[in-house]
LOKOLKOL-56605 format. One line per 5 residues: their letters; for each residue x, y, z of N, C-alpha, C, O. Coordinates in Angstrom, 3 decimals, always signed. Each point is the difference from the previous one (the first is absolute). Layout:
a) X,Y,Z,X,Y,Z,X,Y,Z,X,Y,Z  ...
This chain:
xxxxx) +108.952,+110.935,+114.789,+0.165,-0.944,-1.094,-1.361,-0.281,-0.630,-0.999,-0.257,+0.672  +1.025,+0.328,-2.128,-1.027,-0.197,-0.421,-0.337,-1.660,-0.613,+0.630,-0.556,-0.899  -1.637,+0.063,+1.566,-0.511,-1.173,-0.599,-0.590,+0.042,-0.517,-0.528,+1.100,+0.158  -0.431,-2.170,-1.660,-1.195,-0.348,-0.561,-0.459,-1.166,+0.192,+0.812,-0.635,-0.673  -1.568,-0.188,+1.126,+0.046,-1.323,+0.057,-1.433,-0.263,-0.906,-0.959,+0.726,+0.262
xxxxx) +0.844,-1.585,-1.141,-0.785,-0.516,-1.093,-0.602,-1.342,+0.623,+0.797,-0.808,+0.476  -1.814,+0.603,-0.461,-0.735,-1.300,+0.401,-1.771,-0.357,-0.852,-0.932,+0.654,-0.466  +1.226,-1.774,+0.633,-1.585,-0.478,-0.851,+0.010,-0.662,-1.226,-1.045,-0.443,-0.478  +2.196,+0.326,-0.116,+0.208,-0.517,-0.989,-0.205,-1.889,-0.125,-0.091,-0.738,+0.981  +0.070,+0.451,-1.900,-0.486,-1.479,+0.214,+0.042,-0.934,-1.369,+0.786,+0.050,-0.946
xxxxx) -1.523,-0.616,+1.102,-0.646,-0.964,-1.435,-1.137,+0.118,-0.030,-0.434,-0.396,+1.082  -0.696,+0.869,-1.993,-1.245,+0.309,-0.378,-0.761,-0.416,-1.449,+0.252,+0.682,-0.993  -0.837,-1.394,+0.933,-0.562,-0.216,-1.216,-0.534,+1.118,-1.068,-0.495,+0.897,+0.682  +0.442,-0.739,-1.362,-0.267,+0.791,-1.594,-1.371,+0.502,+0.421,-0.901,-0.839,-0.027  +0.659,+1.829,+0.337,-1.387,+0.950,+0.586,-0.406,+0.247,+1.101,-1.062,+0.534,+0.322
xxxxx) +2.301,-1.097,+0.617,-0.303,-0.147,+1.053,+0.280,+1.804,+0.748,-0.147,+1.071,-0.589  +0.566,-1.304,+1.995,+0.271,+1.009,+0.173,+1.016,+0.529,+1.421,-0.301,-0.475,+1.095  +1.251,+1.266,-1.169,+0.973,+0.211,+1.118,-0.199,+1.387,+0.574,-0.623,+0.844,-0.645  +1.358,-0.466,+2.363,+0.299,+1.317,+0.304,+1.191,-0.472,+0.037,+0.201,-1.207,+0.135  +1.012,+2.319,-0.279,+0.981,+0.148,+0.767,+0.420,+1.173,+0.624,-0.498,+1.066,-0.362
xxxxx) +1.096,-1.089,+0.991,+0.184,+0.872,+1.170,+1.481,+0.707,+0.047,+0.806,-0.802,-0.473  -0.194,+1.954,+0.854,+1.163,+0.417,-0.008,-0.356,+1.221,+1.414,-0.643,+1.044,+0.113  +1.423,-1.850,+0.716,-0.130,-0.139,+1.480,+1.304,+1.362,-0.318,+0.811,-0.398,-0.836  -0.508,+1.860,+1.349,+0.867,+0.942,-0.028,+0.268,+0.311,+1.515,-0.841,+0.078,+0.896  +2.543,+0.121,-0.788,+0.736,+0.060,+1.442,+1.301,+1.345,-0.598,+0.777,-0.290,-0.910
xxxxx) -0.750,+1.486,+1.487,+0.514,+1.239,-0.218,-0.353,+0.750,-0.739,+0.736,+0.973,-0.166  -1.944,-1.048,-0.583,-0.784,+0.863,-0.916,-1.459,+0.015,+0.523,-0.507,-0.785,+0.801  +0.001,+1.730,-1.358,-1.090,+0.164,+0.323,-0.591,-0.127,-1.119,+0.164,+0.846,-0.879  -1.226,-2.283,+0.644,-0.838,+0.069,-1.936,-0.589,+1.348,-0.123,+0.397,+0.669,-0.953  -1.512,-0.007,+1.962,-0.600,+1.080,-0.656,+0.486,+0.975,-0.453,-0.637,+0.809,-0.675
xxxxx) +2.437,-0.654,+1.101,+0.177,+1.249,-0.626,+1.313,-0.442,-1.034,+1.028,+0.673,+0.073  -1.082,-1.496,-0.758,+1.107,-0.586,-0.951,-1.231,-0.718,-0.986,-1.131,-0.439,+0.205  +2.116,+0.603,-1.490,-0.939,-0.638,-1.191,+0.363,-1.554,+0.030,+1.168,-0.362,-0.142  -1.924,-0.292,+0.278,+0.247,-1.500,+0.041,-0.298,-0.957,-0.664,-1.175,-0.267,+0.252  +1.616,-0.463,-1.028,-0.277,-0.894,-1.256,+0.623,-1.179,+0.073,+1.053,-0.244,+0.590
xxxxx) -1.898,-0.662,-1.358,-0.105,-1.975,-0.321,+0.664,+0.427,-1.339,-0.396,+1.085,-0.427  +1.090,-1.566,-0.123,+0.913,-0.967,-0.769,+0.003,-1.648,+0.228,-0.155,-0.669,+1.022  +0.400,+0.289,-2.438,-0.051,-0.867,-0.127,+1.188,-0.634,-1.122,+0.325,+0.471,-1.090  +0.060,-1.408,+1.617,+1.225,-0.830,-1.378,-0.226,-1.371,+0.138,-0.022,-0.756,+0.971  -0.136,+0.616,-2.149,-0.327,-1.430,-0.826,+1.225,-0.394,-0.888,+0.566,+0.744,-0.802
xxxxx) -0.304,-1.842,+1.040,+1.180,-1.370,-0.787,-0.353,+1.281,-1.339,-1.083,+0.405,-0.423  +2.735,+0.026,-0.029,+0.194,+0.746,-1.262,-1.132,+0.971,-0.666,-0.221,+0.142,-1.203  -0.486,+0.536,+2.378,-0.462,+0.947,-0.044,+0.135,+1.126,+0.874,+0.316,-0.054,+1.189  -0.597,+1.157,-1.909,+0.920,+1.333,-0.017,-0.863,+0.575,+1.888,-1.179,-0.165,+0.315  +2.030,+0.658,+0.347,-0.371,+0.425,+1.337,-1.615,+1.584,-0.097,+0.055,+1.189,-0.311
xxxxx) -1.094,-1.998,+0.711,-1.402,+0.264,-0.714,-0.475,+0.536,+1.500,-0.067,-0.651,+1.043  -0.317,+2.394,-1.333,-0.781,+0.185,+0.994,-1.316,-0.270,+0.083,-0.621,-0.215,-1.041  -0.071,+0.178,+2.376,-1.386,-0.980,-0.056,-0.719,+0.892,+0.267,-0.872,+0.234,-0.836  +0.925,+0.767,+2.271,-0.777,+0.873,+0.231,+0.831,+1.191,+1.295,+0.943,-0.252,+0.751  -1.485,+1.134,-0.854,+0.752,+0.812,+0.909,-1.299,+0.964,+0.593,-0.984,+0.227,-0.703
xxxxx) +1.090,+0.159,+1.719,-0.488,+0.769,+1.173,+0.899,+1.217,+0.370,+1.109,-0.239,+0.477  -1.567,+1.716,-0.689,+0.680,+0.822,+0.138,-0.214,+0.348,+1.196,-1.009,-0.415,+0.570  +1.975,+1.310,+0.118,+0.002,+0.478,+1.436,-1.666,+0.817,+0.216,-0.611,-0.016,+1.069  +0.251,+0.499,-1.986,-1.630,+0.723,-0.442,-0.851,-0.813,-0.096,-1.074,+0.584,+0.141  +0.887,-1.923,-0.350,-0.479,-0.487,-0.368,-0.501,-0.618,-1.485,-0.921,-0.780,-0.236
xxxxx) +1.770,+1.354,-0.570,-0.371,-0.268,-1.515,+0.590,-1.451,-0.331,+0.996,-0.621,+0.371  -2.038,+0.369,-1.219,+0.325,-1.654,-0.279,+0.355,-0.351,-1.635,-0.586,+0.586,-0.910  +1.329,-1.325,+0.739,+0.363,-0.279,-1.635,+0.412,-1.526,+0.352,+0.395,-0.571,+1.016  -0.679,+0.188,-2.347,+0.126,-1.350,-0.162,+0.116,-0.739,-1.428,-0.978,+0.105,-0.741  +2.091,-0.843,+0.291,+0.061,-0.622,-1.127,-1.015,-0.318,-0.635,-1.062,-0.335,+0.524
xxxxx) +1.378,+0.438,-2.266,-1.034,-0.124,-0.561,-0.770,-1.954,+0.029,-1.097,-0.518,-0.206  +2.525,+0.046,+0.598,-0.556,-1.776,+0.108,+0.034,-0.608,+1.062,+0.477,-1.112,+0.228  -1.386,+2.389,+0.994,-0.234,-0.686,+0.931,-1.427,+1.357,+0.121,-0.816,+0.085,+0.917  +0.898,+0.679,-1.959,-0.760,+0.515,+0.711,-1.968,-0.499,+0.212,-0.336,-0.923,-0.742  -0.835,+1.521,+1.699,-0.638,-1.213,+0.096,-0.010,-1.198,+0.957,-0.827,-0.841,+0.351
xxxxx) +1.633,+1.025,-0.183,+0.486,-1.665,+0.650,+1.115,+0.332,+1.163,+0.604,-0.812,+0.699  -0.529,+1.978,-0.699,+1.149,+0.257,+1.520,-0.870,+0.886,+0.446,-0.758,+0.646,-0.724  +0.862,-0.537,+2.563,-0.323,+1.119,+0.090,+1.925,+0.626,+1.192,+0.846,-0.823,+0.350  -0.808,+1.485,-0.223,+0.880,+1.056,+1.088,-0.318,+0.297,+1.325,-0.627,+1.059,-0.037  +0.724,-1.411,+1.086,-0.687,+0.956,+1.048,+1.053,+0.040,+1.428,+0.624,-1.016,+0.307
xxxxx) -0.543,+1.901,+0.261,+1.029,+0.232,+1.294,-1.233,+0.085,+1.383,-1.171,+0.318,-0.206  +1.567,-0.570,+1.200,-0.237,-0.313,+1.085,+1.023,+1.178,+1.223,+0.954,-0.517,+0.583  -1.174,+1.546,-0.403,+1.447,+1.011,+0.645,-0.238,-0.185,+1.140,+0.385,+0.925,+0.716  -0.939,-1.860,-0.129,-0.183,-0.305,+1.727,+0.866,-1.650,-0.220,+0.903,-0.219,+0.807  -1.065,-0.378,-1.391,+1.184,-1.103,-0.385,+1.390,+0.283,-0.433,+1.012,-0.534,+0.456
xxxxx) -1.087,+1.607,-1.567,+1.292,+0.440,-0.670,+0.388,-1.026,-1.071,+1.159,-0.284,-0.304  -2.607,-0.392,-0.392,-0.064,-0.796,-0.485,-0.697,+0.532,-1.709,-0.930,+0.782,-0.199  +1.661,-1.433,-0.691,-0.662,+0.200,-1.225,-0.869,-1.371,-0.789,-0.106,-1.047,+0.640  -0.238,+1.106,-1.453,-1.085,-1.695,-0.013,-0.097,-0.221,-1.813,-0.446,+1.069,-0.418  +0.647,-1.857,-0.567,-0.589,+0.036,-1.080,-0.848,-1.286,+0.036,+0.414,-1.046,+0.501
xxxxx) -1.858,+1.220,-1.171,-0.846,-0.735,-0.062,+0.198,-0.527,-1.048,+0.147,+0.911,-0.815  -0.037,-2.003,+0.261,-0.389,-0.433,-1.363,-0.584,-0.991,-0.281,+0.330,-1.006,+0.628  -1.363,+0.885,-1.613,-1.443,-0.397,-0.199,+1.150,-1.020,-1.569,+1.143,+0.146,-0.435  -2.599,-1.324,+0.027,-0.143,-0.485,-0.978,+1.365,+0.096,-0.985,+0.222,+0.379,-1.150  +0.591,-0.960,+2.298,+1.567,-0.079,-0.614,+0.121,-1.177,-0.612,-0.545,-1.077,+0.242
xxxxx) +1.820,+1.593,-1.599,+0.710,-1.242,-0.776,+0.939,-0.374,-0.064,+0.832,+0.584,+0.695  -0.351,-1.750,-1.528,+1.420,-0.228,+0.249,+0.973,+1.058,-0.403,+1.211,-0.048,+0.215  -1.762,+0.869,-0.733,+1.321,+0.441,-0.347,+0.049,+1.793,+0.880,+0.431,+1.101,-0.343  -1.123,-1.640,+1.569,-0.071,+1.006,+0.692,+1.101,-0.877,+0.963,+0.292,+0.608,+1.030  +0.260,-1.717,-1.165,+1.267,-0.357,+0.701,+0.872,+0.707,+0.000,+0.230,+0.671,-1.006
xxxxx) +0.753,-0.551,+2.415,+0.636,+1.493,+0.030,+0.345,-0.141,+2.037,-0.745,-0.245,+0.949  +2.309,+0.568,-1.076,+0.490,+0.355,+0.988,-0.894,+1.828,+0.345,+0.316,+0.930,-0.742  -1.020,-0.770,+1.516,-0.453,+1.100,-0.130,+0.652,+0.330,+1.803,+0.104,-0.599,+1.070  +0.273,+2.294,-1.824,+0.822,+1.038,+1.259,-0.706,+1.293,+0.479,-0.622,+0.749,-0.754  +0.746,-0.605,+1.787,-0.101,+1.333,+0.275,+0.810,+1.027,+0.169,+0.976,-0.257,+0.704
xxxxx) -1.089,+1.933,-1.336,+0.957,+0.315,-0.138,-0.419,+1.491,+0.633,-1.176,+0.354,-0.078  +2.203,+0.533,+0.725,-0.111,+1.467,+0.434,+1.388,+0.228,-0.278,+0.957,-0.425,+0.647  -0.944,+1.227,-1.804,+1.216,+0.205,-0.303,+0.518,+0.786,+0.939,-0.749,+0.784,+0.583  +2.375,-0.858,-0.205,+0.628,-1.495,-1.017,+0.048,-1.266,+0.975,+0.822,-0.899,+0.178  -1.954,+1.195,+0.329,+0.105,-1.748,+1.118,-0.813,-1.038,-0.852,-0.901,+0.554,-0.630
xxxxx) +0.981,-2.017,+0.426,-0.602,-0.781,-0.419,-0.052,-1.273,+0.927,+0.903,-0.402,+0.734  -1.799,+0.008,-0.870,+0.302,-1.770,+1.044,+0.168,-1.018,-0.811,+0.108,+0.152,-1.217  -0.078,-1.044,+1.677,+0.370,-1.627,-0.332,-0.825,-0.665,-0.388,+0.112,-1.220,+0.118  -1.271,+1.814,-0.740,-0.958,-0.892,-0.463,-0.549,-0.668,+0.300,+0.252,-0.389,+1.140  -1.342,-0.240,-1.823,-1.060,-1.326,+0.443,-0.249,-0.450,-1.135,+0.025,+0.821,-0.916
xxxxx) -0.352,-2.289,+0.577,+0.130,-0.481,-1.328,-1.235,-0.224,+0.014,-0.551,+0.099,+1.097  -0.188,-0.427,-2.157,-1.165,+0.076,-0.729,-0.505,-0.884,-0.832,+0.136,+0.594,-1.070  -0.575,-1.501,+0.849,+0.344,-1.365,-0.896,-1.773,-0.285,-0.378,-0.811,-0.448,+0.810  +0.527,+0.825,-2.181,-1.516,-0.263,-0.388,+0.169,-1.241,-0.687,+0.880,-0.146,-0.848  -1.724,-0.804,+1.191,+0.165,-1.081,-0.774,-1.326,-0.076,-1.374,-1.096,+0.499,+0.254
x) +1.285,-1.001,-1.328,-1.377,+0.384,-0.687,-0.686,-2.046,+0.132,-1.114,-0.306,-0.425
């Protein structure tokens, strides 16, 4: 059975800064492409950044800068950093290996 579990999410002030974490149980991150999404109140389901099984990294153009991506394959853990965040970087944000996704962690920038 495959799990994702999402953690780190919080309330953070406007520049401040978060990790979160997507803790993986029946997959293995290094060899699956693995990606943060994010959905915001009546906004459209927004990828954030993704980590390929190779290592190749991509990342939205309105986060890019300001996120980084990184996996951990002795944890089985994937991580997004994000720096000098705003409100409207508010956002249920997911992790996803298609087609598994988790349950999110919410995200709440206050300005």
């Amino acid at each position: 059975q495959v799990r994702l579990v999402e953690s780190g999410g919080g309330l953070v002030q406007a520049g401040g800064s978060l990790r979160l974490s997507c803790a993986a149980s029946g997959i293995r991150v290094s060899s699956r492409t693995m990606s943060w999404y994010r959905q915001a109140p009546e906004n459209h389901h927004e990828m954030v950044a993704t980590i390929t099984w190779s290592g190749d990294l991509d990342y939205a153009d309105s986060m890019k800068n300001r996120v980084t991506i990184s996996r951990d394959s002795d944890k089985n853990t994937i991580y997004l950093d994000m720096n000098n965040l705003e409100p409207e970087d508010t956002a249920v944000y997911y992790c996803k290996a298609f087609p598994f996704v988790g349950l999110g962690t919410q995200v709440t920038v206050a300005s």
